[in-house]
N, C-alpha and C positions, 0 to 999 in steps of 0.2 A: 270286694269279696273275691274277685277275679284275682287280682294281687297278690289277697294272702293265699290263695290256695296254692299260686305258682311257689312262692318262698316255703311256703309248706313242703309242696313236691322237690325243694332243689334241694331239700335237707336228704343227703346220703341213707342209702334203708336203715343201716344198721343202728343209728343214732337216732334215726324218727320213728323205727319202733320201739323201741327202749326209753324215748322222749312220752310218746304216747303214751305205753303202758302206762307210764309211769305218773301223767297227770289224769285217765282214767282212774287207777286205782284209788287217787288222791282224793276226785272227785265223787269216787263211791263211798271210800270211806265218811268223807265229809256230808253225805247225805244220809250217813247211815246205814247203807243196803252190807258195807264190809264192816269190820271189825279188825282194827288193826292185831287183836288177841289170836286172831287167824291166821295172819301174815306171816308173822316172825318166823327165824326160825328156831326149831327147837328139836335136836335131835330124838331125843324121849319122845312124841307125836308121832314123828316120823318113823322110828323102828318099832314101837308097841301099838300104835294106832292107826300106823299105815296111812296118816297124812302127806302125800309125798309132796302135793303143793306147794310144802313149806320152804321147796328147796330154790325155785324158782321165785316164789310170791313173795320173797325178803329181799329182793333185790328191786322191786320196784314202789317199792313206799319207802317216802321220804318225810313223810309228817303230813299234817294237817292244812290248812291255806294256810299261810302267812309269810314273814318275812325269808322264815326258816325255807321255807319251800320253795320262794321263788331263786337264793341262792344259788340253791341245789341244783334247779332245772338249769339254769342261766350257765353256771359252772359247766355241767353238764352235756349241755346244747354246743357250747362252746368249744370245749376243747377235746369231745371226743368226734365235731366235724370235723376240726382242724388237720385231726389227725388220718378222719378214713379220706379227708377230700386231700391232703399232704403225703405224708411217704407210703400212705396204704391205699391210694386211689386206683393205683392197676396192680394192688394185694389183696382184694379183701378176704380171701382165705386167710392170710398173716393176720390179718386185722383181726378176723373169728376166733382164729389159735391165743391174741391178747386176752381178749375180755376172756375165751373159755379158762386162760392159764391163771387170770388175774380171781375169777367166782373160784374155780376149783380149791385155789390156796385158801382163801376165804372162808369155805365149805369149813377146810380143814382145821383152821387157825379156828373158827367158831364150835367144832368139836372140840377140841383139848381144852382151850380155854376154858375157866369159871363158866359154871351155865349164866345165859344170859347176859355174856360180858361181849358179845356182837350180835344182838337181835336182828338188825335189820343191817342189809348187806351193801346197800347201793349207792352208800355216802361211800365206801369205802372201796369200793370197783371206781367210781367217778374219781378217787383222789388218786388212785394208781393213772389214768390216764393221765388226769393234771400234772404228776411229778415225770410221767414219759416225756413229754412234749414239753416239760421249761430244760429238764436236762438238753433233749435236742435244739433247744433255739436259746443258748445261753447268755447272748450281747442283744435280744430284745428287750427295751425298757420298759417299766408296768410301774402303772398308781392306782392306787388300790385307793376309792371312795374320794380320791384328789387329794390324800389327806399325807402321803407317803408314796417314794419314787423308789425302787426296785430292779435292778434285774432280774429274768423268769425265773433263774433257780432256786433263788429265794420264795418263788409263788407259794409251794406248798405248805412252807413254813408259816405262813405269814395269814393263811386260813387255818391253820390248827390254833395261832392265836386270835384268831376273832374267833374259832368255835368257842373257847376256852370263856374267855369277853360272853362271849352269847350265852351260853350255856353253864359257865361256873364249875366243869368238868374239865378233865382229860379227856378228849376224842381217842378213846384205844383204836376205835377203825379207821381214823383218817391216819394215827402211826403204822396201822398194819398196812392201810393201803400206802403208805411211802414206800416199806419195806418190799412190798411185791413189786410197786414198781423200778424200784434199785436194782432187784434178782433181774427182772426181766430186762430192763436197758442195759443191763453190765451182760450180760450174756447176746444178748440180739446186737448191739452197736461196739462195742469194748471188746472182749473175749475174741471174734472173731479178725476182728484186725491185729491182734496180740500171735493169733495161730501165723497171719501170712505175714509177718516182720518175722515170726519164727522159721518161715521157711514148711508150715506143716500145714496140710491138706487141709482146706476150710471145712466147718463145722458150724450150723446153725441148731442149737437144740430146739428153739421153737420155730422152725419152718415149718409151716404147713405140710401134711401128706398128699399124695399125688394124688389120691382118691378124693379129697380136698379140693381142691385147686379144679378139678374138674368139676367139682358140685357148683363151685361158684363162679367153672369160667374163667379161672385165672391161668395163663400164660407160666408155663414153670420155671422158675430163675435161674435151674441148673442144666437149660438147653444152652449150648451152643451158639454162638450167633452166626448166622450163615453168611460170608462175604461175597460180594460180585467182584468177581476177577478177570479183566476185561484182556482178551489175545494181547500178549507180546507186542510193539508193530515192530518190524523190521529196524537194524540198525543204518542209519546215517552214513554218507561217506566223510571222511573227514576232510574238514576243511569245507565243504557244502552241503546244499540243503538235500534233503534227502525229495527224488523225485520216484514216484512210478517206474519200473522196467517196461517198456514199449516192447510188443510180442513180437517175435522175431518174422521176418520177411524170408518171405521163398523167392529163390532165382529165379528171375524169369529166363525160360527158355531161350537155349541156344538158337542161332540163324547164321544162316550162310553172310548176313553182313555184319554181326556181329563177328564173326574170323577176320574181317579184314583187318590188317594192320596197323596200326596211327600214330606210329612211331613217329612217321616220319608225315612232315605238311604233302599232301600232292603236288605233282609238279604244275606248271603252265601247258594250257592246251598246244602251244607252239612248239615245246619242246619233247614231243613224240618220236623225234629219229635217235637213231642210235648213236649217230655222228654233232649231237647236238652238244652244246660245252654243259648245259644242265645235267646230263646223262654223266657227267665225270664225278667219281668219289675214288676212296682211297684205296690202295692195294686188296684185291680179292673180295669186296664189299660190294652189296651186290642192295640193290632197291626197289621199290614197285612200283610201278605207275599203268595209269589207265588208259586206253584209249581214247580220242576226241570223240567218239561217235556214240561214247557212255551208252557203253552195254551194260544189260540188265546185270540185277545182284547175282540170281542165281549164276551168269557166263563170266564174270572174274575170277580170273585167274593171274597169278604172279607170274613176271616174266624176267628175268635172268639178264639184264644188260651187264656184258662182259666189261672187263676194265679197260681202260687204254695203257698200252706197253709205256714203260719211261724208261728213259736209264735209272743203268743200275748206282749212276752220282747224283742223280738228281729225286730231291726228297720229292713225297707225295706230300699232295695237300689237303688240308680238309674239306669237305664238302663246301662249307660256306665261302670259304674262299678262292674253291677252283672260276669262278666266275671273271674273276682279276689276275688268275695267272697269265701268261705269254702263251699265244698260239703257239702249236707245235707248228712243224715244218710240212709234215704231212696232209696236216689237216687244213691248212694255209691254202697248201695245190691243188686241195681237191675243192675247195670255196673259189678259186680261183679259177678254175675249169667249168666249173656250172655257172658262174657268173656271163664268161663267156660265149654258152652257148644259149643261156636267155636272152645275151644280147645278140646276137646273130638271127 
């Protein structure tokens, strides 16, 4: 019991109350309490008798129990789920605008007509959805009783002759419900793809109203879609991978040993005198050196060793090299005088 109630409730609203109606009314008739002479409709009732029921109550009788009936519902059940649980499952405003478009014509087509040449309405709403839905799915194969293999578009055709077999008539309402639903799929699926190969502003004549679409909650199809557009990221350098900029560093503050010089290596603590051969570089070039007693940072100070006099034929040499040039003459007698008198 549990079961069928769930399969009950998965059936789409619009189809399960139109289901229902449709085998309550069946089921009153056949007991009795209705009169299908009630049902029908019949415009003359309706505008002198102010029956207005009739307009409604003709679309859910389908006959009596029997084979006839079970078709109907079967058909029915069938292929007007397929349809609200298939392209009208997040439409069913579209869906309401079908069946409202598919009764209304019906209404009309049962006014002009011979009276009494569409009594009863809802075999003929039901074949409009049938001939929607084989148009749309037209390389589905179908067998009908296992007796005959078909593709869908042929479906419609193929119950107007078992009505015909059944009943020894023309079905005028299952040709009228083909005919509506011809209008309606050439204008809802056809028509509008014809406007955009033409280059011209789409056009749905039966889209739902806004007013609509909010009654039942539907999402409007001629919003916008909003896109997520995610920042730029920065361009690449060429040739490698693109890294981070590292934030820039502040100089660290100046100091009194940060001025000193480092051009040049310091010399050896032995070579402190002025007369020393280390102390030699080349015309007018002048270099620093420190005292062996390594005073503090803040007391250095650069001091100015003068050059040694050369002749004016004889080249100057480079620093690295004065170490290997020939003693001068002067400086010969003066090493040779102090030697002297340390030894004494």
């Amino acid at each position: 019991m549990d079961r069928l109630e769930a399969n009950y409730l998965e059936i789409p609203p619009m189809t399960r109350t139109w289901v229902t109606l449709s085998v309550v009314v069946s089921v009153l008739c056949q007991a009795g309490y209705l009169a299908p002479f009630h049902l029908y409709y019949d415009p003359h009732f309706i505008l002198n008798r102010g029956e207005y029921w009739r307009i409604l109550s003709s679309f859910f009788y389908f006959g009596h129990f029997g084979i006839d009936l079970i078709f109907h519902m079967f058909f029915l059940a069938r292929y007007s789920r397929l349809l609200e649980e298939g392209p009208y499952r997040t439409r069913p405003a579209d869906y309401f605008v079908l069946l409202a478009f598919g009764a209304v014509t019906l209404l009309i087509l049962a006014t002009v007509l011979p009276a009494h040449s569409l009594p009863f309405l809802g075999s003929p709403l039901s074949q409009v959805l049938v001939y929607i839905w084989s148009r749309r799915n037209p390389f589905v194969r179908m067998s009908f009783l296992g007796v005959m293999e078909f593709t869908a578009p042929y479906l419609p055709w193929v119950l107007v002759v078992f009505s015909v077999v059944m009943h020894g008539t023309v079905p005028i309402g299952d040709l009228a419900g083909i005919a509506i639903g011809h209008v309606y799929w050439y204008f809802d699926d056809i028509y509008p793809r014809l406007r955009e190969v033409q280059a011209r502003p789409p056009w749905r004549p039966f889209k739902a109203p806004r007013l609509l679409e909010q009654m039942f909650g539907q999402v409007p199809r001629d919003l916008p879609d909003v896109a997520v557009v995610a920042p730029p990221s920065p361009p690449a350098a060429v040739g490698a991978a693109a890294v981070p900029l590292a934030p820039p560093v502040a100089p660290a503050p100046e100091t009194a040993a940060s001025r000193i010089s480092t051009t040049s290596p310091p010399p050896d603590s032995s070579s402190t005198s002025a007369g020393s051969p280390d102390a030699l570089t080349g015309s007018g070039e002048s270099i620093s050196s420190a005292t062996s007693s390594g005073p503090s940072a803040s007391g250095l100070r650069q001091r100015a060793v003068p050059a040694v006099e050369q002749d004016p034929g004889h080249e100057s040499l480079p620093v690295d090299d004065a170490r290997n040039a020939p003693e001068p003459a002067a400086a010969a007698a003066a090493r040779w005088g102090s030697e002297q008198r340390l030894g004494e």
